[in-house]
C-alpha positions in Angstrom: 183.7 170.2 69.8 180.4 167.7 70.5 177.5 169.9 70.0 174.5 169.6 72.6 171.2 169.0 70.6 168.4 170.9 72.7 164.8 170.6 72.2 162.4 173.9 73.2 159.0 173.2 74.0 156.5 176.1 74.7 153.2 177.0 73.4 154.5 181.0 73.5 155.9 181.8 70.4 157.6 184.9 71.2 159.1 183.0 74.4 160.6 179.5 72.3 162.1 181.8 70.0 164.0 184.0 72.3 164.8 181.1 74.1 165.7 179.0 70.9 168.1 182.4 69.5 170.1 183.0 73.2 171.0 179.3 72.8 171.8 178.8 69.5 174.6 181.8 70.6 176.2 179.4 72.6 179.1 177.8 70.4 178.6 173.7 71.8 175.1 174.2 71.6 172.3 173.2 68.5 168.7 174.1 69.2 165.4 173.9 67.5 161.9 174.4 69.1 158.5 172.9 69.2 155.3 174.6 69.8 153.4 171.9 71.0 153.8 167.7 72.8 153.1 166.2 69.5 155.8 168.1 67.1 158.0 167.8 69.8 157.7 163.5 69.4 157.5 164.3 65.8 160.7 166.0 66.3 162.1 163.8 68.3 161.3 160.7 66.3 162.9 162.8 63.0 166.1 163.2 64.5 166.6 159.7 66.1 165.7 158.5 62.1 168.9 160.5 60.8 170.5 159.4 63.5 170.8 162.7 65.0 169.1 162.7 68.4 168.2 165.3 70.9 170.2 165.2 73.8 168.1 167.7 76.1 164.5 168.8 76.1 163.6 172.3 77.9 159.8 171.7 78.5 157.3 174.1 79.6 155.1 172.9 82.8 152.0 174.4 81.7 152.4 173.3 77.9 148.7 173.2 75.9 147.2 176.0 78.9 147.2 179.0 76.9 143.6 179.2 74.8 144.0 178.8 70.7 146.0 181.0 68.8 148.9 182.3 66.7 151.1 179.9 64.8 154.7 180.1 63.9 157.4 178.0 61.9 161.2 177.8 63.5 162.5 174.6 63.2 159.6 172.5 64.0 156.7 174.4 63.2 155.3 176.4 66.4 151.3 176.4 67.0 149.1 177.3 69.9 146.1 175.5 68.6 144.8 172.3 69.3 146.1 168.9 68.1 145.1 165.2 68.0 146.6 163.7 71.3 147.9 167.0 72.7 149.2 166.7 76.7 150.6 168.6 79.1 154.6 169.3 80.2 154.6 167.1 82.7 152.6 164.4 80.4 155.2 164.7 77.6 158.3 164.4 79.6 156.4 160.9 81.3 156.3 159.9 77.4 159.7 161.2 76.6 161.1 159.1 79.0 159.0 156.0 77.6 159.9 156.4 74.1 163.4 158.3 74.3 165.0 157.4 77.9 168.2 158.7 76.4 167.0 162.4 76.4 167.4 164.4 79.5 163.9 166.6 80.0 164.4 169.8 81.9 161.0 171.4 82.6 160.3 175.5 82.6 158.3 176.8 85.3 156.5 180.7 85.5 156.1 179.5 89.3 157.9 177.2 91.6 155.5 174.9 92.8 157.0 171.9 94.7 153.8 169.4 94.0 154.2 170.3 89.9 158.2 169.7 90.2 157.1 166.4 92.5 154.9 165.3 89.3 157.6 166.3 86.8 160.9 164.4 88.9 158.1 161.4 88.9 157.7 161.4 85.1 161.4 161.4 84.3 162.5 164.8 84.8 166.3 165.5 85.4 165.5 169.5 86.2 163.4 172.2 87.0 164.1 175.4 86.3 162.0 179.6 86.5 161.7 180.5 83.5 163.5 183.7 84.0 166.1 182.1 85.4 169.7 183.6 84.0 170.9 181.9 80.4 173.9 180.9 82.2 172.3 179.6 85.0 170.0 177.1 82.5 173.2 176.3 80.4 174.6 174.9 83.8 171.5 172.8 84.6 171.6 171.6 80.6 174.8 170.5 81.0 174.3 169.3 84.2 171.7 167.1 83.6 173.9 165.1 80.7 176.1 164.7 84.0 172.8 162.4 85.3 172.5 165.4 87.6 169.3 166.7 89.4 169.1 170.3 89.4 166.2 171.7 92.1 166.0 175.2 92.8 166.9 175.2 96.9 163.8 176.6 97.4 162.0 173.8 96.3 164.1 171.0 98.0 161.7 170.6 101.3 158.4 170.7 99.5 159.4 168.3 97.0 160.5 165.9 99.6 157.6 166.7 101.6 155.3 166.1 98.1 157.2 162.5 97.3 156.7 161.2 100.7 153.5 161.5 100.9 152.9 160.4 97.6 155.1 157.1 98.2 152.8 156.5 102.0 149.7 157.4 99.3 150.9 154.6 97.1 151.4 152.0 99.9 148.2 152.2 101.4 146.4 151.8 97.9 148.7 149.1 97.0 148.0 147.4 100.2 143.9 147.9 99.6 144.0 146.4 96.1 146.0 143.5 97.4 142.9 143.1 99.6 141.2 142.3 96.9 140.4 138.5 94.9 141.5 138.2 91.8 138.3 138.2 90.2 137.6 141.5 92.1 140.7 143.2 90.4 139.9 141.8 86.9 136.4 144.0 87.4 138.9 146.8 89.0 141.3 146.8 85.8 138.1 147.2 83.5 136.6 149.9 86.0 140.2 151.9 84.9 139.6 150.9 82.0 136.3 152.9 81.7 134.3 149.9 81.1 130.5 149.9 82.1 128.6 147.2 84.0 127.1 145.6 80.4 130.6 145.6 79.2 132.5 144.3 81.9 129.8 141.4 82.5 130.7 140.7 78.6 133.9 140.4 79.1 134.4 138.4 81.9 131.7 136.4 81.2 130.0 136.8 83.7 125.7 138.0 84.6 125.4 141.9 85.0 123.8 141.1 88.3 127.4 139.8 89.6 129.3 142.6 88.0 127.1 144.4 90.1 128.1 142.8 93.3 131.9 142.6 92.6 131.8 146.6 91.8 130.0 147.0 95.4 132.6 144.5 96.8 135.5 146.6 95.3 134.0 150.0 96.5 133.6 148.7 100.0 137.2 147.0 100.2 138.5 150.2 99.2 136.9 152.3 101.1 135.3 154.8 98.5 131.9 155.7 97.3 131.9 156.5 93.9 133.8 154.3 91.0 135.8 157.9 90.0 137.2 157.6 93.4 138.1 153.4 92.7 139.9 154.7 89.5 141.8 157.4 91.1 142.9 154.6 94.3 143.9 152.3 91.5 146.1 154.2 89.5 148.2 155.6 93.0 148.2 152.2 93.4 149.8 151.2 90.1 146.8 149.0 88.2 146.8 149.1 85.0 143.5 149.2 83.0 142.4 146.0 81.1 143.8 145.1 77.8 141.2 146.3 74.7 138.8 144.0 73.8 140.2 144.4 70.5 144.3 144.0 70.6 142.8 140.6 72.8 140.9 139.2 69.5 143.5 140.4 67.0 146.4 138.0 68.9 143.4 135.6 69.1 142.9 135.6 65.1 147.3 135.7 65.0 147.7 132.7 67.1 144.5 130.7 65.6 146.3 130.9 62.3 149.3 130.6 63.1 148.4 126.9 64.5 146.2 126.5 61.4 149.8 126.8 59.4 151.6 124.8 61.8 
């Protein structure tokens, strides 16, 4: 019988282990749990080395809300505190899906909310399911979503189409602002996302603060917006990208200068 590796990831220790045990019942079914977005792509990156690799990862939507505490240690150590590069549900299953696009991510919610499940189909969800949903009723979206299926509560189907709509019209119109824009006006854009300054933009594009100055007022007023917080926000519906770091730039600078110096 092929066994169906599951992943649990919740900050709740009591929860991921009741969770983790009612599975692990389930004769085709192998489970371990994660307390946290990093062990989980610890975990992940583990089992893909021995060549063992999670098939399904149940993901809580509200993963790193709950305030410091507690600890635990199933299979991949649970813990409620803080760690270096910690995200969110939705933020983990966008990375999943980066790093693992063969795992299926199935997200956990206390509360159907049709803009979070809108977020979470975005990042690469296959599922979204309440968390006190029936065991068989999750085994069925599991399984379901190794089908390629995507399992909605009904509930949820008109406010998530409603929520991608109007996320997709939100995206065209940004798209079609930037595109308003000259090149050299979305350079200064991609370093504005970035989180560049004035000083350091001007250094990098060579160019006088004084004209950084009036590309940045050029960009606002193209875009419509009043504040560069606001420019970010339009550029990333939009799809832009923030500029590549000064530093990676330099490094395959220094790679390619001595690579012709061997040549």
């Amino acid at each position: 019988m092929a066994r169906i590796r599951v992943l649990v990831v919740d900050d709740h220790r009591i929860f991921a282990e009741s969770l983790a045990a009612a599975l692990a019942a389930e004769p085709d079914v192998e489970v371990a749990a994660a307390g946290s977005g990093p062990a989980a792509l610890r975990a992940l990156e583990r089992a893909a080395a021995e060549a063992r690799p999670y098939d399904v990862i149940l993901v809580d939507a509200e993963l790193g809300a709950l305030a410091p505490g507690g600890g635990g240690a199933p299979a991949v150590p649970l813990s409620r505190q803080e760690e270096p590069g910690a995200v969110d549900g939705i933020a983990l299953v966008a990375q999943v899906r980066a790093a693992r696009p063969g795992v299926r991510s199935v997200v956990l919610a206390e509360k159907d909310d049709p803009r979070c499940a809108a977020r979470a189909l975005q990042a690469g969800a296959s599922g979204w399911v309440a968390k006190d949903c029936s065991l068989q009723r999750l085994l069925t979206v599991v399984r379901g979503v190794l089908r390629d299926e995507t399992h909605l509560p009904p509930a949820l189907l008109t406010g998530v189409l409603r929520e991608l709509t109007a996320t997709r019209k939100h995206r065209t119109e940004s798209q079609q602002l930037v595109e308003s824009l000259t090149p050299r006006e979305r350079e200064v854009l991609r370093c504005m996302v970035a989180g560049l300054g004035r000083k350091a933009v001007a250094e990098r594009l060579f160019l006088s603060p004084h004209t950084v100055r009036t590309h940045m007022q050029n960009v606002l007023g193209k875009l419509g917006v009043h504040s560069t917080l606001a420019a970010v926000a339009l550029a990333r519906r939009a799809g832009v990208g923030p500029a590549e770091p000064v530093a990676t730039a330099r490094l395959a600078g220094d790679v390619v200068e001595r690579g012709s110096q061997l040549a």
